[in-house]
C-alpha positions, 0 to 999 in steps of 0.5 A: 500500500503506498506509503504516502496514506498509510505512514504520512499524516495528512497535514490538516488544510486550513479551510475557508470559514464560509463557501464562495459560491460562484454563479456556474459553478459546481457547488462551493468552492473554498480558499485552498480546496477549490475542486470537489472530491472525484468519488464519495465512497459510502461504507456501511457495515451492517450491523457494525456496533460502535465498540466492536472495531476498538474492542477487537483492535488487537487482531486488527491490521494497520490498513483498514479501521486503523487507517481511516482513525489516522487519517479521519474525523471519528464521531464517538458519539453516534446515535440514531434516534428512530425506535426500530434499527433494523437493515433498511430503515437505518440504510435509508436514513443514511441515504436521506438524513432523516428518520423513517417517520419521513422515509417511510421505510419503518421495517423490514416489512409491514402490514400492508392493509390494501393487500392484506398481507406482510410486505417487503420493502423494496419489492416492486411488481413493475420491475422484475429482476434481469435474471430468471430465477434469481429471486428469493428461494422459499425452500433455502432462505433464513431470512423472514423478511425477504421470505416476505416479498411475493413478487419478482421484482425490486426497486426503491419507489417506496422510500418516500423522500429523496437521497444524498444520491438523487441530490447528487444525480441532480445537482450533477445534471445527470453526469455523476456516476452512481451506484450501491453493492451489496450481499443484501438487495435492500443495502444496495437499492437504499443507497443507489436512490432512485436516480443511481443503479444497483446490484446484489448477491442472489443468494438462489442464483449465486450471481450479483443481480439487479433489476429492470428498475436499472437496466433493459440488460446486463453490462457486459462486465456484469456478465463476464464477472458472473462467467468467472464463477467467483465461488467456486474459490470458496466450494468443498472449502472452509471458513478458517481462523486468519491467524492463530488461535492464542491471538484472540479473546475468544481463542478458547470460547469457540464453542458456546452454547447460545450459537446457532448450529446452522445445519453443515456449519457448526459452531466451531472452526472450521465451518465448511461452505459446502460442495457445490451441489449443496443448496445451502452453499451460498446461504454459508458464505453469507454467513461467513467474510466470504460474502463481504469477499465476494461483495468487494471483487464486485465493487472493484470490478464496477470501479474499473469497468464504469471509470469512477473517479474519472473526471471532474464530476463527483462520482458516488459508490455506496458498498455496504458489507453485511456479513457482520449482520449475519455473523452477529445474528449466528454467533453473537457480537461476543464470539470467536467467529465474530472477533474473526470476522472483524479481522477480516472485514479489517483486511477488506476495508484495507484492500477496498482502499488500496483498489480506490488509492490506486484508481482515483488517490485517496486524496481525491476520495471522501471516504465515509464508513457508518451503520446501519445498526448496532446489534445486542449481546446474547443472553446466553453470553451476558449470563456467563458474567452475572447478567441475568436480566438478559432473555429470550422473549416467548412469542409463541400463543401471544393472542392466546395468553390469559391476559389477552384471553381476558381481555378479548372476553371483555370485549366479547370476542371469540376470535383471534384480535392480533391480525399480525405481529411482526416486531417491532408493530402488532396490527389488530384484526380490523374486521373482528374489531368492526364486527363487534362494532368496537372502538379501535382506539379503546381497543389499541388502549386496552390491550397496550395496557395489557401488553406491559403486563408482560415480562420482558416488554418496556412499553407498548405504545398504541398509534392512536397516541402517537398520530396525537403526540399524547406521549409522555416525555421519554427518550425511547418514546421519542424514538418511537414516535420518529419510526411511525408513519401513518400510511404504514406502521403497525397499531400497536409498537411494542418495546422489550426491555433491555436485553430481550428480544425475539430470537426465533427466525422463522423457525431458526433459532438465532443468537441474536436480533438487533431492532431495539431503541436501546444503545446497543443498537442505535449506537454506531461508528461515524467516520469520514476520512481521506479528502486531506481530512486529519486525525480527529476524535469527536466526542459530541453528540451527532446522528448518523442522520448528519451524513447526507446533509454533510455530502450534499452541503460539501457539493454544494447540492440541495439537502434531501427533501427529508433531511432533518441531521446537520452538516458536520463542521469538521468534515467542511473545515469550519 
């Protein structure tokens, strides 16, 4: 790697207090900085809790995170402030800076009353996906959310605001150059916006796709990406520890009890990817650093093949990792896979930012590195220290329970009240409730009521409170009130107590699952580094939500339309 960005320290520039605008010209211009960065490079860690890169730090390299703490501003102090951190709602709040009362993207899915049924959120009818039979596979699909969408198709015409991308895209009159990768389709379309092009990991037909939202047809480079068969590097092979096992906290845990014993995969090193037969195969190396591997061999191929960074024109990819998200949900944020995945994705920043020095120069790249969410400890781990508050939630029977059985006698109705309970938002049974000629508001009261009586819920806070913002005043209420928006969150938004959730994935019964208001989960890292930006630690209270609003205020482009974060002064020198 050269030398000039790992070993120097950039001297920080002594930037112009205020932007001179020039009529004609690009965005602002200041005193000793007057061309623009030729790439944005966005990265999203999926589920990247802020400690975890520092916690791990011994088994870290000097190229990736440490490099981007060296020569970056790092945000200690980041925090999204929407109730529900899950996938798409926190990669959609970083495309728009705003939280997804105003985005709309409140879940992974949600009730959609029209079609009455559970809804994916990208999932779009009117644009299939280009290749055929690369859509969800029923038979081999972990997750329930995308096991939700019932249609082959994809697009980002339900995000119901515009992007940092859509703002670039316009300000540049259509000439910048953007695009989103990732494993998961929702991590790319979110980032790409409406107006950028996307690509994912198809995990039924292990190939990077994409949609007709984006292309008639593939670029030729796609194809002949996808012709190299990139796993078969990883058939009949294992994920393997990179180093040796003395050098890790967890070198001598690696088999606990709470992880997750994925059939063919185990729960100790070394967990094998399968022959490639094997219809589990890809589903393996998304769970494993193969699948940000793979997600970064993409991302470099469309570098070259589309000339990002180019020209003057500022360029944007978004590359979001996503196997810390699956690590986190298999074996925990406290593991010895975990630790191990950390040290790998370590080595893929620090190959990713090699590729980019070596095409553009990092001192021509605003590099900027988030989350879109944290992710809890396990139970099972927090035990083993003397926590015991920590626990799995039941689910099973909710609308049969004696207390909900009470109440539906109280009501005088027979049949089930909860139409579906998909976390974080229960829906009630509106033709029950209108058969009975119940009040639905009276109804949302009662049984919020009768849901706190449970063990392991904090609140539940029925809609009808918040579309009149009758709310008490209380952090996580707040959170819950900037997750809700009327035309799709649920009738009742149900919060569990610190430390407990729902660990059951359709039936797969994971380590962990992240979607809570609390710390562990909205707490994530908030770097920008490269662009000639100095070693910076900053303590004070930001969001993520501040990061679009930085973007575009550096170019000098419009804000997103539902913007509500701040520009991050020391990102523009002020």
């Amino acid at each position: 790697m050269k030398k000039t960005w790992i070993q120097a320290t950039y001297r920080r520039l002594p930037w112009a207090l205020a932007m001179v605008w020039l009529w004609g010209q690009a965005g602002p211009v200041y005193a000793d900085r007057p061309d623009p960065p030729k790439l944005i490079l966005q990265i999203t860690v999926d589920a990247l809790r802020a400690d975890l890169p520092a916690r791990y730090r011994s088994v870290l390299g000097e190229s990736g995170f440490q490099w981007l703490w060296d020569n970056g501003v790092t945000y200690t102090n980041a925090n999204y402030r929407h109730a529900n951190t899950e996938t798409i709602v926190g990669h959609v709040s970083l495309a728009t800076g705003a939280p997804p009362s105003r985005h709309g993207m409140i879940g992974n899915v949600w009730f959609d009353r029209e079609q009455d049924r559970l809804v994916y959120n990208i999932e779009d009818a009117d644009y299939r996906l280009l290749t055929v039979g690369a859509d969800v596979d029923d038979q081999t699909e972990i997750d329930p959310t995308q096991k939700a969408a019932k249609v082959d198709g994809r697009s980002p015409r339900a995000i119901l605001t515009s992007t940092f991308s859509d703002e670039l895209a316009l300000h540049s009159n259509g000439r910048a150059k953007i695009f989103g990768v990732s494993v998961k389709d929702r991590g790319a379309v979110s980032l790409a916006g409406q107006a950028g092009k996307a690509f994912w990991f198809s995990k039924a037909s292990g190939e990077f796709v994409t949609s007709t939202y984006y292309y008639d047809e593939y670029p030729q480079w796609v194809i002949d990406w996808n012709a190299s068969k990139p796993l078969d590097a990883y058939v009949g092979k294992a994920w393997e520890l990179l180093l040796e096992a003395d050098s890790y906290q967890f070198g001598t845990s690696d088999n606990q009890d709470f992880e997750t014993d994925f059939p063919g995969f185990g729960r100790t090193f070394p967990h094998a990817w399968g022959a490639a037969d094997d219809k589990y195969l890809t589903t393996r190396l998304t769970l494993s650093p193969a699948g940000d591997e793979l997600t970064l061999d993409f991302a470099k191929a469309l570098l070259d093949a589309e000339s990002l960074g180019q020209d003057d024109v500022t360029d944007y990819l978004a590359v979001s990792f996503s196997s810390t998200d699956y690590v986190g949900h298999i074996f925990g944020a406290s593991s010895l896979e975990q630790e191990d995945n950390l040290a790998r994705l370590d080595r893929t920043l620090a190959d990713l930012l090699q590729f980019v020095d070596d095409r553009v120069g990092l001192e021509h790249t605003l590099v900027v590195l988030s989350a879109d969410h944290g992710q809890p400890e396990v139970p099972g781990h927090m035990e083993t220290l003397g926590i015991t508050t920590a626990h799995y939630f039941d689910i099973e029977g909710l609308d049969k329970a004696p207390a909900i059985a009470t109440l539906k006698k109280e009501f005088g109705i027979g049949e089930e009240l909860v139409e579906a309970f998909f976390p974080p938002y229960l829906y009630l049974n509106d033709k029950v409730i209108s058969d009975h000629g119940l009040d639905k508001a009276q109804v949302e009261r009662t049984l919020a009521e009768t849901l706190m009586t449970f063990e392991g819920i904090a609140v539940a806070i029925p809609s009808g409170a918040l579309r009149s913002g009758q709310l008490p005043r209380a952090a996580a209420l707040d959170l819950v009130l900037n997750n809700y928006n009327p035309r799709r969150s649920g009738d009742i938004y149900v919060v569990f107590a610190p430390n407990v959730f729902i660990n059951d994935f359709d039936g797969l019964q994971v380590a962990s699952t992240h979607g809570s208001p609390w710390r562990y989960d909205t707490h994530v890292p908030v770097i920008f580094a490269g662009y000639g930006l100095g070693s910076k630690t900053v303590s004070r209270d930001v969001t993520p939500y501040d990061i679009a609003p930085t973007l575009s205020t550096l170019l000098g482009a419009r804000q997103p339309s539902g913007a509500v974060g701040r520009a991050l002064s020391e990102v523009l020198g002020e």
